[in-house]
Every structure is written in structure tokens, then in C-alpha cells.
C-alpha positions in Angstrom: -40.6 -161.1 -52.1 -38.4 -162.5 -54.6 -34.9 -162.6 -52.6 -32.9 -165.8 -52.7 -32.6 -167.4 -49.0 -28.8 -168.5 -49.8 -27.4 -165.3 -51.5 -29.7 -162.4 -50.7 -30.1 -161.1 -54.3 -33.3 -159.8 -54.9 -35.1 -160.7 -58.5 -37.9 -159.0 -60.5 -40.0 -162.2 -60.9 -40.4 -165.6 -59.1 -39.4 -167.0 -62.2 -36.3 -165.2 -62.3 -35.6 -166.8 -58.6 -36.4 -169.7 -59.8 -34.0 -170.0 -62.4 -31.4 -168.5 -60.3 -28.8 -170.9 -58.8 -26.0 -169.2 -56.8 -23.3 -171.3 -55.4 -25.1 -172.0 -52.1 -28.6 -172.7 -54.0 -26.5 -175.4 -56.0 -24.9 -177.1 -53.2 -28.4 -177.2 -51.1 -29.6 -178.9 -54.8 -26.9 -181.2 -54.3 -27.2 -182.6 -50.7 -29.0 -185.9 -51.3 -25.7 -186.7 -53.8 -23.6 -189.1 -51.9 -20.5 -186.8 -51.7 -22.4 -184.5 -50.1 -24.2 -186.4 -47.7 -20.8 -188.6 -46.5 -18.9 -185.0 -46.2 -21.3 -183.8 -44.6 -21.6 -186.4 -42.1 -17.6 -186.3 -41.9 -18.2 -182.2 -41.4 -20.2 -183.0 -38.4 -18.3 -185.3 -36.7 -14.6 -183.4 -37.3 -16.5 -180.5 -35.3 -17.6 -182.6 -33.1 -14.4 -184.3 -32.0 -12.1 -180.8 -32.6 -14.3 -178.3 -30.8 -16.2 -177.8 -27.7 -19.6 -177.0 -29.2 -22.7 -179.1 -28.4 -24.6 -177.9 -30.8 -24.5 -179.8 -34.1 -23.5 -178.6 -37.5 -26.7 -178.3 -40.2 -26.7 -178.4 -43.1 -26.3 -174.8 -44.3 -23.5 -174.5 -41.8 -22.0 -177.2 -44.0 -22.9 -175.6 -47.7 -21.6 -172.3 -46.0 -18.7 -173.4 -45.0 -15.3 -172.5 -46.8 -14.4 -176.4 -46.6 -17.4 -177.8 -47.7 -15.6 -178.9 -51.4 -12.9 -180.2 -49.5 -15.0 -182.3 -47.2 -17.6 -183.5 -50.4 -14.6 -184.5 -52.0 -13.9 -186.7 -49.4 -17.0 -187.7 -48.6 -16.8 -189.2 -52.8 -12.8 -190.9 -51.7 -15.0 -192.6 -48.9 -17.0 -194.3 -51.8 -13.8 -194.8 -54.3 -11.5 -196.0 -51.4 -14.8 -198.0 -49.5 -12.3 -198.1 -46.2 -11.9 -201.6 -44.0 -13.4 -199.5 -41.3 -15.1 -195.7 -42.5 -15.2 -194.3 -39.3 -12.7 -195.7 -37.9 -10.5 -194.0 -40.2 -12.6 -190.8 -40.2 -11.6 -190.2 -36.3 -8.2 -191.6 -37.6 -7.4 -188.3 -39.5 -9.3 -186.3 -37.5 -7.7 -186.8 -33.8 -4.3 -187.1 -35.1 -4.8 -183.2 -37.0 -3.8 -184.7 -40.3 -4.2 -182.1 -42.6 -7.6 -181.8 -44.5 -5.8 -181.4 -48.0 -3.6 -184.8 -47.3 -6.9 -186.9 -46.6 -7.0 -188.6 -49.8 -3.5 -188.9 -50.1 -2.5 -193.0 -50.7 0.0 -192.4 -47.4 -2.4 -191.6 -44.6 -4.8 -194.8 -45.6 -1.5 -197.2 -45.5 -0.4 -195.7 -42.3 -3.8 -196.2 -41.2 -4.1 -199.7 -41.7 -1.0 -200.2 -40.6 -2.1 -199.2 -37.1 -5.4 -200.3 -37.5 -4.4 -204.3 -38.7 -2.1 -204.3 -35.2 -4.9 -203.0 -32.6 -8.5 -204.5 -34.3 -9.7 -207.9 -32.5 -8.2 -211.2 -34.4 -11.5 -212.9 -34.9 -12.3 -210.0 -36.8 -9.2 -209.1 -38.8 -9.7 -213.3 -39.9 -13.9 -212.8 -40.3 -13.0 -209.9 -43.2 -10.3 -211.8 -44.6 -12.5 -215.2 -45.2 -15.5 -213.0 -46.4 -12.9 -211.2 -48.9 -12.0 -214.7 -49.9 -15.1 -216.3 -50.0 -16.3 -213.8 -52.8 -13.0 -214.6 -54.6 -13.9 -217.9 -54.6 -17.6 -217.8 -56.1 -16.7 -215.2 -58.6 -13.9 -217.7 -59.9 -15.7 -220.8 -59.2 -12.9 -222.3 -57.6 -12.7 -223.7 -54.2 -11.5 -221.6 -51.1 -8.5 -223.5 -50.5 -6.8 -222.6 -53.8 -7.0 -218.8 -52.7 -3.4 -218.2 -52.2 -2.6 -220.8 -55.0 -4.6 -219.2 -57.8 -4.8 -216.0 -57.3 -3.9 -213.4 -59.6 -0.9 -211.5 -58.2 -1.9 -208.1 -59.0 -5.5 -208.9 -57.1 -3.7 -210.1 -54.5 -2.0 -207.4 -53.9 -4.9 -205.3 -54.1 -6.5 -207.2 -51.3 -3.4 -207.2 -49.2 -2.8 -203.1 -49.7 -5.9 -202.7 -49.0 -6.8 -204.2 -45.9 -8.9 -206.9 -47.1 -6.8 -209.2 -46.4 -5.3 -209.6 -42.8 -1.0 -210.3 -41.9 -3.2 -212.7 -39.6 -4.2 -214.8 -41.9 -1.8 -213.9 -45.2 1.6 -215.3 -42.9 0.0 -217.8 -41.1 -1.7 -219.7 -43.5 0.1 -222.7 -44.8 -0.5 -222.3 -48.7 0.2 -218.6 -48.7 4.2 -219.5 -49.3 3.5 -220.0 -53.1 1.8 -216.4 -53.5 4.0 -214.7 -51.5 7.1 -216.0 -53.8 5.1 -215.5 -56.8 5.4 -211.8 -55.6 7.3 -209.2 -57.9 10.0 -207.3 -56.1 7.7 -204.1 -56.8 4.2 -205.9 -55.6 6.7 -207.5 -52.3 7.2 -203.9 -51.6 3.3 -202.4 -52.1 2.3 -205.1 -49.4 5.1 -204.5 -47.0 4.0 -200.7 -46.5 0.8 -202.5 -44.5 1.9 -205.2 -43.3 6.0 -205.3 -41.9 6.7 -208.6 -41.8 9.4 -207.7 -38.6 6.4 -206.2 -37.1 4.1 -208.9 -37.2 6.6 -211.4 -35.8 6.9 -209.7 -33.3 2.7 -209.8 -32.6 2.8 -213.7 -33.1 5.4 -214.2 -30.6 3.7 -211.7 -28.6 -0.2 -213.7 -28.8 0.3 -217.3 -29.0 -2.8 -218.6 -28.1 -4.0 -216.1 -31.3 -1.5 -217.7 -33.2 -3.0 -221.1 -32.4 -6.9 -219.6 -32.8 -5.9 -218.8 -36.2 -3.9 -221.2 -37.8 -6.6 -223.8 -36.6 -9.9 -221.4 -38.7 -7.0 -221.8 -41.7 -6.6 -225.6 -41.7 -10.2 -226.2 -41.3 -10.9 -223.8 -44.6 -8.2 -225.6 -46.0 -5.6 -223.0 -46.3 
């Protein structure tokens, strides 16, 4: 009568059971925390691209699982890293077998990105960039056209290495010059493991009329 569900040890009194918490007890207590609930999400979905079963993964398969820290701690990188694209990148890492252990490694996003910057629609890589700028703008009350002028180099390059920012919009924009020689040799190298600026000369020459699309949303924002 007093057995716990998750472990199978039986105890004298309910109270006992209730005070009990086994590893799998403590990791059902901990599903609604948002680790738990994004690896657990990611859990389903790597089984559901790698294997050939139908049926999905609960969630004691999960909390049973001998990768379920691995996966939680990912599921909290998600949050810490808050990804361009979350599931894009989840089926990234998935469907090209990266390793589970290398997941969080700073590498894999960068590659990422880098792939994911050259395929994604250019009304969309130029949307994100002008929302990313836009909230630069009204937390330093300063106009939208002095975004490449002002900026702080070490934010910029956060933007940039992180994806927030698009090649699209960063080397076509006329005022980006200034920001881009402001660069340190060291931040000129963080933002060329996204964004190769050989690479994306290559796309301009390769999309004109993109080229065109976007350099006339930059002149109209002023930038």
C-alpha cells in the first residue's frame, strides 16, 4: 500500500512515502520547471525525427531516461542562448547527429547560423534585424538611424554573433561603414565566424533584385 510508483520501495507509513523523494519522484516534482519542460519537448521531438516509432514519448519515458539531465540542460541553454529560430536549430542538431554532449557548445550555434542566415527568406532575416534595432533605439532614446553610428561595439557584436542582426542588412546598409571600422581586430573576427564576408558577396551578386529590396527598407529607415 505504501510503495513509491517511481522506485518500487515499499514504506511502513504513508507519511514515510510521502517524505520519500527518489531521483525519479524529484524529476516528476520538477516537470512544470522550464528546463524540464523545453528538454522534454526536445526529448520528444529527437525521437521523433531519429526513430521509426509513432508512438510518442511521455513523460516518465523522459524522467526514465538515462539522457534526461542532458536534454533538461539543454532545455535551460534554449532559455540562456534564446535562439534566432528554437526549432529550427533543435532539428539542426538533431538531423545532422551532432553529438548530444556538444549541443551547448558556442561552435554548433555559430555554424548554425551560419547556415541558417544564407537559406532563411530576406524579408525575414531584415524584419528581425529592424525589430532588434528598434528596441536599441527606445532603450537608448536615440533615433533608428544612428544604430550603426552609436552603438556600443561590444553590443554590436553581440547582436551580430548572435544572429540578431542579419549580413543583409549589417553590409548593405550605408552607415554601417563607421561600426564596422570601429571594430577591434578581436570583435572583426567574433562577427566573421557568422557572417563571411567572401560568402555573402557572393549571395548579393547571386540575388540582385534582394539586394535592391533591401538597400531600399534601409534608406527609408534612414540607415
Amino acid at each position: 500500500m505504501n510503495t513509491c510508483k517511481f522506485c518500487e520501495r515499499t514504506f511502513k507509513s504513508e507519511q514515510t512515502l510521502a517524505k520519500h523523494m527518489c531521483t525519479k519522484k524529484q524529476r516528476m516534482a520538477d516537470k512544470d520547471t522550464i528546463g524540464a519542460q523545453l528538454g522534454y519537448r526536445v526529448f520528444q521531438r529527437f525521437y521523433e525525427l531519429s526513430t521509426t516509432g509513432k508512438k510518442p514519448k511521455s513523460f516518465m519515458d523522459f524522467i526514465e531516461s538515462q539522457y534526461y539531465i542532458a536534454f533538461v540542460k539543454f532545455g535551460r541553454h534554449l532559455v540562456a542562448l534564446n535562439p534566432i529560430d528554437s526549432n529550427d536549430f533543435v532539428d539542426y542538431v538533431i538531423k545532422n547527429a551532432i553529438k548530444l554532449s556538444d549541443w551547448q557548445k558556442d561552435k554548433v550555434y555559430s555554424d548554425y547560423l551560419r547556415i541558417h542566415m544564407e537559406k532563411e527568406p530576406v524579408d525575414r532575416a531584415v524584419e528581425r534585424s529592424i525589430i532588434e534595432m528598434g528596441e536599441w533605439s527606445k532603450n537608448s532614446n536615440m533615433p533608428l538611424s544612428d544604430f550603426f553610428t552609436h552603438i556600443n561595439t561590444i553590443e554590436a557584436v553581440f547582436l551580430i554573433k548572435s544572429g540578431r542582426i542579419s549580413p543583409w542588412v549589417l553590409y548593405l546598409s550605408d552607415s554601417s561603414s563607421k561600426l564596422l571600422a570601429d571594430f577591434t581586430e578581436e570583435q572583426l573576427a567574433l562577427v566573421k565566424e557568422v557572417i563571411d564576408p567572401r560568402a555573402w558577396q557572393h549571395t548579393f551578386i547571386s540575388n540582385p533584385n534582394d539586394v535592391t529590396f533591401v538597400k531600399h527598407i534601409l534608406r527609408e529607415a534612414g540607415l
